[in-house]
C-alpha positions as CSV (number, residue, x, y, z in Angstrom):
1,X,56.2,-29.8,74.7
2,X,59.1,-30.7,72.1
3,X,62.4,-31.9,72.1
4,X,65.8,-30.4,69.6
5,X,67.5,-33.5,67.5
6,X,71.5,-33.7,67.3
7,X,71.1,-32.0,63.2
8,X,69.2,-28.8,65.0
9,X,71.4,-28.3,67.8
10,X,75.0,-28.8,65.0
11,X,72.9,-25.9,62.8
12,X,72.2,-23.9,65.5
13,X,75.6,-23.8,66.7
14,X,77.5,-23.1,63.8
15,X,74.3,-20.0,63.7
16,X,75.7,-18.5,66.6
17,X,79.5,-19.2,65.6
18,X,78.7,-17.2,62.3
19,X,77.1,-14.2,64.3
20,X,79.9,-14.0,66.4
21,X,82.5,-13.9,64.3
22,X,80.3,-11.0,62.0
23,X,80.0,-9.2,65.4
24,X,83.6,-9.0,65.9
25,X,84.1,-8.2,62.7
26,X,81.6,-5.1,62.6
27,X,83.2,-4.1,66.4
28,X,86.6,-4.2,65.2
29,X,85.3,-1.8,61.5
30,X,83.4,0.6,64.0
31,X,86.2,1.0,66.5
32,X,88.5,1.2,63.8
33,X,86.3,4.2,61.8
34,X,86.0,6.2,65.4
35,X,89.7,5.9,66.1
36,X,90.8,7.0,63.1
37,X,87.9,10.1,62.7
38,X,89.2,11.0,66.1
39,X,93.1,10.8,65.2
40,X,92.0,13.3,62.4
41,X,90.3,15.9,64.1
42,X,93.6,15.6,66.8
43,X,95.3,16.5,63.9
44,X,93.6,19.4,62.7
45,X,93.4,20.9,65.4
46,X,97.2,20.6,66.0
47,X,97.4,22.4,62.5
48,X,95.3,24.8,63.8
49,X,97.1,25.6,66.9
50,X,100.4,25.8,65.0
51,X,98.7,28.3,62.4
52,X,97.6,30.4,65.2
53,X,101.1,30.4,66.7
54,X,102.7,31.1,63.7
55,X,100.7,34.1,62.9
56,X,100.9,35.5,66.6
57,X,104.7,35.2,65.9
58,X,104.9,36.7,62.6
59,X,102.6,39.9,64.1
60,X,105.2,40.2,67.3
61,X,107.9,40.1,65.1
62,X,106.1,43.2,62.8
63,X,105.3,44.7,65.8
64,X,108.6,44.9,67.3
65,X,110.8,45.4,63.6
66,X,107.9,48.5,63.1
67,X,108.5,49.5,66.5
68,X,104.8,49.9,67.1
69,X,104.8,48.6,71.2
70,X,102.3,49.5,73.1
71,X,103.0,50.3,76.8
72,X,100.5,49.9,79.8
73,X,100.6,50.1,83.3
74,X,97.4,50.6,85.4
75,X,95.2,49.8,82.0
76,X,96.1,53.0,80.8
77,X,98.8,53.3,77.6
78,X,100.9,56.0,77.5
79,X,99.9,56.6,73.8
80,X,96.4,57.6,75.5
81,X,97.9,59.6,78.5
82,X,100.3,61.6,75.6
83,X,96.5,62.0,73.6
84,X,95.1,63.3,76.9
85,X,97.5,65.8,78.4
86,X,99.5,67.3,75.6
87,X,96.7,69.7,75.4
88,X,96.8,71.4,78.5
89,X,101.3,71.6,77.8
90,X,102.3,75.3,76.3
91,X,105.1,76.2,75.2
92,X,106.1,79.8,76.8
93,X,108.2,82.1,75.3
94,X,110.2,85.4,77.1
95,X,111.5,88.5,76.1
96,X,114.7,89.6,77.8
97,X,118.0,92.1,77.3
98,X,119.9,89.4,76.6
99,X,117.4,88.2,74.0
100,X,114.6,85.9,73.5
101,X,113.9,82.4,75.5
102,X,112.0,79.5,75.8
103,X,110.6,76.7,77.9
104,X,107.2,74.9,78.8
105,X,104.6,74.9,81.2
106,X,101.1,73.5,81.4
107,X,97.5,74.5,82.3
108,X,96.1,73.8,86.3
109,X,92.7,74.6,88.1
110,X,93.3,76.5,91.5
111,X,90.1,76.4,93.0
112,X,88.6,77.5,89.6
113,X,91.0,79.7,88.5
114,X,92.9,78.7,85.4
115,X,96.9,79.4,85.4
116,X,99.7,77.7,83.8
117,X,102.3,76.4,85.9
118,X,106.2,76.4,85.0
119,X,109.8,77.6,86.3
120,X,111.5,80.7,87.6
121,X,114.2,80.6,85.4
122,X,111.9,80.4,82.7
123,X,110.5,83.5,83.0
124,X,113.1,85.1,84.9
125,X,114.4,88.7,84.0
126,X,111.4,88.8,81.6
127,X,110.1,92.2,79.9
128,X,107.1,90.0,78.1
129,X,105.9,86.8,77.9
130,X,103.7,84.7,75.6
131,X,102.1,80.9,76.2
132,X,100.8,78.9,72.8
133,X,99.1,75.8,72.7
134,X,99.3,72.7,71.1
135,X,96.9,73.5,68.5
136,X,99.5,76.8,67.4
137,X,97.1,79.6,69.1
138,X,99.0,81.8,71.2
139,X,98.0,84.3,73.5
140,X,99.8,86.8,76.0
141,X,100.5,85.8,79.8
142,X,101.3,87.3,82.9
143,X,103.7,86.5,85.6
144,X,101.5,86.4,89.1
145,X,104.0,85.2,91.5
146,X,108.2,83.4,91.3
147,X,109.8,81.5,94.1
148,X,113.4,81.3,92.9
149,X,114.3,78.5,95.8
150,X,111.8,75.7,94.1
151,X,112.3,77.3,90.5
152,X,108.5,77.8,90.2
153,X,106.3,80.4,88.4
154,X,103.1,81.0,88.0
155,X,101.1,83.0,85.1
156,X,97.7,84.3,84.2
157,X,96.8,83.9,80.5
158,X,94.3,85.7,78.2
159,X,93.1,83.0,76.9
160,X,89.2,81.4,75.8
161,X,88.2,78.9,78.4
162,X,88.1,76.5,75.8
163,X,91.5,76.7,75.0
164,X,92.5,76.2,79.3
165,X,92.3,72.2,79.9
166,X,94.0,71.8,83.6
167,X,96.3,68.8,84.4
168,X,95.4,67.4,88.1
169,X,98.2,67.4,90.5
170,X,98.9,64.6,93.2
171,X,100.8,64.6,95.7
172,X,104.4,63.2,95.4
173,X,104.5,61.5,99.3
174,X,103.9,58.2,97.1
175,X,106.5,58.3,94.7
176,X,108.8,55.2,94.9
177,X,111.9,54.6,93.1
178,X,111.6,52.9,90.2
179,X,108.0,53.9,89.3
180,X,107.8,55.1,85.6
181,X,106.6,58.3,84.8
182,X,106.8,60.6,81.8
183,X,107.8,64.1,80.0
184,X,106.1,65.9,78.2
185,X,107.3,69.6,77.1
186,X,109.2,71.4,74.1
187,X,112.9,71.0,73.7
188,X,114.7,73.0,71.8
189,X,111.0,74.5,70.5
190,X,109.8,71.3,69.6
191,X,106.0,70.7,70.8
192,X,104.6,68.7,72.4
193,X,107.5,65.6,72.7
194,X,107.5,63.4,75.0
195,X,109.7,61.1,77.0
196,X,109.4,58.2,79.7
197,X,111.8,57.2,82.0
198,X,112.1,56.0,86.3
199,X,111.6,57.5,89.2
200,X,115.7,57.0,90.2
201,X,116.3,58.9,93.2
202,X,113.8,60.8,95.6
203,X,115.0,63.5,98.2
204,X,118.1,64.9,96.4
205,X,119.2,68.6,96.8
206,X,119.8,70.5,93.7
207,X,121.7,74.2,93.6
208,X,121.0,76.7,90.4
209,X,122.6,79.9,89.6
210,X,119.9,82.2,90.6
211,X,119.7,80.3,94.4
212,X,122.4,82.0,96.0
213,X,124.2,79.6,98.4
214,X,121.0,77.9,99.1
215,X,119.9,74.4,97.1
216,X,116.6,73.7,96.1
217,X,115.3,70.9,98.2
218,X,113.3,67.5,98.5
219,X,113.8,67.1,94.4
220,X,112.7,64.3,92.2
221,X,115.7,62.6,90.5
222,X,114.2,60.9,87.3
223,X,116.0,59.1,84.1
224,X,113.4,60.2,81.8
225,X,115.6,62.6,79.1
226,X,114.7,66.5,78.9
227,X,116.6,69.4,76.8
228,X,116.7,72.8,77.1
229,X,113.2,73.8,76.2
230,X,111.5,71.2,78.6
231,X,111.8,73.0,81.8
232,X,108.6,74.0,83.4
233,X,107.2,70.9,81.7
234,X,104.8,68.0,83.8
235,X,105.9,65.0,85.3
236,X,103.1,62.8,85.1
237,X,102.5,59.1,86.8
238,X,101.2,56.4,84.7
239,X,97.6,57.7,85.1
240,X,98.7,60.6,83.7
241,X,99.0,63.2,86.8
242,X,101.0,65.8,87.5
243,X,103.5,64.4,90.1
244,X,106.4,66.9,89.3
245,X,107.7,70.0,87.2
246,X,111.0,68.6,85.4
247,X,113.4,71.7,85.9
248,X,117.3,70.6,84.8
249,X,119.5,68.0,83.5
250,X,122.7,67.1,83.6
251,X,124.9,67.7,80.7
252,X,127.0,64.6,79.8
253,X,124.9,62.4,82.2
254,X,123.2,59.0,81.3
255,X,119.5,60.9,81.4
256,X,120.4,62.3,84.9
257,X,117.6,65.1,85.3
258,X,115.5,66.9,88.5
259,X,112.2,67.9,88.9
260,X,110.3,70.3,91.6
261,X,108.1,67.8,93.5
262,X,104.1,68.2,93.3
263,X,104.5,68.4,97.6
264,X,106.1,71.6,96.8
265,X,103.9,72.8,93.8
266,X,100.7,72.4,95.9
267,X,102.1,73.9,99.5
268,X,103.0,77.4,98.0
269,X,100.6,77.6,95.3
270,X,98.3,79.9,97.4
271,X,101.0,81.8,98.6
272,X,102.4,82.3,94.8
273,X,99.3,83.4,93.3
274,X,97.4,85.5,96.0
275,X,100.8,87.1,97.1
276,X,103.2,86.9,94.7
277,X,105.8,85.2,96.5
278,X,106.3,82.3,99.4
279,X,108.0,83.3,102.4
280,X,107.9,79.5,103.6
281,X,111.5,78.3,103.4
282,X,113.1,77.9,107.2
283,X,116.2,78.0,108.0
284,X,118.9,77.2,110.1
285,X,121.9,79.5,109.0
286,X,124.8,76.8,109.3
287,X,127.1,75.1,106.7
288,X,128.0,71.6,107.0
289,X,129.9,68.7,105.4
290,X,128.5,64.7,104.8
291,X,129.1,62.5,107.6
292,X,131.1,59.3,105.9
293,X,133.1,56.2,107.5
294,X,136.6,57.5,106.1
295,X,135.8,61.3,108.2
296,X,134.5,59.5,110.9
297,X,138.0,57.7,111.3
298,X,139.4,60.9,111.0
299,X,137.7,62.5,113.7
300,X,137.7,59.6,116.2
301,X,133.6,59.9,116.3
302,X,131.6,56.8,116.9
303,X,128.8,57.6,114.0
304,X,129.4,57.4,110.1
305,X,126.0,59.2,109.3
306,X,124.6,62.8,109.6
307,X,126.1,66.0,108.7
308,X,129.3,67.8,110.3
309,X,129.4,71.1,111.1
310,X,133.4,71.8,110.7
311,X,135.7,74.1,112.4
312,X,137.6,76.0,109.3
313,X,139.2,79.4,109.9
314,X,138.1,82.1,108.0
315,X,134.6,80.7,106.6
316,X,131.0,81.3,108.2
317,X,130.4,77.9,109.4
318,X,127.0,79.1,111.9
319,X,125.8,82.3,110.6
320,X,126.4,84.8,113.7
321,X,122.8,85.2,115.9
322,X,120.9,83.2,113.3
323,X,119.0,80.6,114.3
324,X,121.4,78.0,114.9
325,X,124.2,80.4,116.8
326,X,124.8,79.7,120.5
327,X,122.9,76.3,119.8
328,X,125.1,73.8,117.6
329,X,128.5,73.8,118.1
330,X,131.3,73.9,115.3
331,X,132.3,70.3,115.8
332,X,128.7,68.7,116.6
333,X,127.0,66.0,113.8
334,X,123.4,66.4,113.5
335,X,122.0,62.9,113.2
336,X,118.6,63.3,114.1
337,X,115.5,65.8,113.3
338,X,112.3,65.8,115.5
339,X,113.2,61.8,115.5
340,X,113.5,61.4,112.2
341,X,117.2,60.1,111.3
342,X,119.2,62.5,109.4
343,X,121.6,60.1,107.2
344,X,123.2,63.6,104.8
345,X,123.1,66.9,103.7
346,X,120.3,65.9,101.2
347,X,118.3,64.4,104.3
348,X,118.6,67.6,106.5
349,X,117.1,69.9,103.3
350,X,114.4,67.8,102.8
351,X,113.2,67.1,106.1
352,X,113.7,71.4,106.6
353,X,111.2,71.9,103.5
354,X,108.8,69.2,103.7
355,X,108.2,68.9,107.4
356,X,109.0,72.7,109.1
357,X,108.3,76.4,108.4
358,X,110.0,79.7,109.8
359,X,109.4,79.6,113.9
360,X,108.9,76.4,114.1
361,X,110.8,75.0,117.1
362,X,112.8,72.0,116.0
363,X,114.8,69.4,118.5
364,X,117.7,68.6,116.5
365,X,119.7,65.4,117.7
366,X,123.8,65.9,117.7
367,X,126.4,64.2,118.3
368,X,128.8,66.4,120.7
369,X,132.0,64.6,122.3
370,X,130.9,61.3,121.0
371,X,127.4,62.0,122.8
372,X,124.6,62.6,122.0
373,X,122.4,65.6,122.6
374,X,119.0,67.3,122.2
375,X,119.0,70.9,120.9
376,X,116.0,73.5,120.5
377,X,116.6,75.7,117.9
378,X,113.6,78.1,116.9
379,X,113.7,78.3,112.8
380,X,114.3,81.6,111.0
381,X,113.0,82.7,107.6
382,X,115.8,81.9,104.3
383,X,117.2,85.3,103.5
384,X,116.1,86.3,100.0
385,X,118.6,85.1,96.8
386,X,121.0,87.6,95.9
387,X,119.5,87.7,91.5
């Protein structure tokens, strides 16, 4: 056992003075060496981020001055749906006494047989028609079966069944306005162009020369720009499906333009090919005028929807014993269809071809001295267009 003298304990404090100031010292060199590593790799990677940013801006802005934007919707671009289904579009070409013409068309599978789909007036008053391919081989066709109300054709082609790559068809009942969809056809004998537009309008009514007095019903009203030379073409969804047949524009319009819906396409396909023709369109034999809240006024009715049959001397208004005769009344509004509001003209037509066929019974709702009133009225078949 020992004892420290006063020297010892002075030496061994100043000791442990020194090591604490050389401990602080080291801390504060260490700390100071991390902090500043880490302030450097902060800023590198900041350099890096604002490199990366820079060169992601610089490609957008090639991108978009080259004009080389690709579109997608449902993972699929429609670069790929172009690559895809221009094959199966043909361009179709007609002999007539007035001279040659033109249009598109494209390839479909009905139950294993190959056709190509397109329009009446296409092919209409043709001595001879033709159908080439993308690839510039052309063979001839024949016309199987018309249906001038939905300006649709069908033809056989003598073609190699490599050469026949079918489109599928959907059906339209899902269409919604504002749904983009695309063209593809040959204006003007261009092949194979395409354009995209909307879905603008569904359920519009559309006359042609060669429908008599009748219009052609339940159309697609798109934006997506066609020319002469397109009609017969597809109207495809964004998965690249058939959902219409564009058939007309209108001139001087901002891209106004109809197309046959695929509903219509599927439900007389077997009709058009095993027959010839499709006796399907009812009809109710009555002319009649838009319901509106200005005629309404006018009339002293209580309703600003439906359709108004009018009373107008020396015109057909309800076609003597056709369907409708002795059943509406010059005078009544039809506002209702099996229960199914009918709002105008273009509502009626399509209700007629997508939900009835010739001697179908039909309750049609009118209003008759501002009340209403159920009607039965047993359909008749549409008299065949005066060509």
């Amino acid at each position: 056992m020992f004892s420290c003298g006063r020297d010892s304990r002075k030496a061994y404090a100043s000791f442990f003075v020194l090591l604490f100031i050389l401990g602080t010292l080291v801390g504060g060199l260490g700390s100071y060496f991390v902090n500043t590593r880490q302030v450097n790799n902060l800023a590198n990677q900041v350099d890096t981020l604002q490199h990366q940013v820079s060169t992601f801006s610089l490609h957008q802005n090639q991108t978009v001055n080259n004009q080389t934007i690709t579109l997608y919707q449902n993972s699929t671009s429609i670069v790929e749906i172009y690559e895809k289904a221009s094959p199966s579009v043909v361009l179709i070409r007609g002999t007539t006494e007035e001279g040659d013409v033109q249009g598109s068309g494209f390839v479909y599978n009905y139950t294993g047989r190959m056709v190509v789909l397109t329009n009446f007036h296409v092919v209409q008053d043709t001595t001879s028609v033709s159908v080439t391919f993308s690839n510039g081989n052309g063979y001839a066709a024949e016309v199987l079966g018309t249906d001038p109300y939905a300006d649709l054709a069908v033809l056989s082609v003598a073609a190699p069944s490599e050469e026949l790559k079918p489109l599928p068809i959907v059906s339209s009942s899902s269409l919604r306005v504002g749904e983009q969809v695309i063209a593809i056809g040959n204006p003007y004998g261009l092949v194979g162009s395409l354009s995209s537009g909307l879905i603008s309008a569904l359920g519009r009514s559309e006359q042609m020369d060669f429908t008599s007095s009748f219009s052609m019903a339940n159309m697609i009203q798109t934006s997506t720009p066609i020319n002469p030379g397109n009609s017969g073409g597809p109207l495809l969804n964004m998965l690249g499906e058939v959902v219409g047949i564009t058939n007309s524009g209108v001139f001087n319009s901002q891209s106004l333009v109809f197309a046959v819906p695929s509903n219509t396409v599927l439900r007389e396909l077997p009709s058009l090919i095993e027959i010839g023709t499709y006796g399907g369109h009812s009809y109710l034999g009555i002319h009649v005028v838009d319901m509106s809240y200005e005629l309404a006024q006018e009339l002293g009715l209580n309703v600003t929807y439906g359709v108004w049959i009018p009373s107008e001397t020396g015109q057909t208004i309800i076609v003597p014993s056709g369907p409708s005769d002795g059943k509406i009344q010059e005078g009544d509004v039809v506002i209702a269809m099996n229960g199914t509001r009918i709002k105008s003209n273009d509502d009626m037509a399509s209700y007629l071809e997508e939900n009835t066929l010739p001697d179908d019974v039909l309750v049609i709702t009118v209003l008759r001295d501002n009340s209403t009133v159920d009607v039965n009225v047993t359909l008749g078949t549409r008299p065949p267009p005066s060509l």
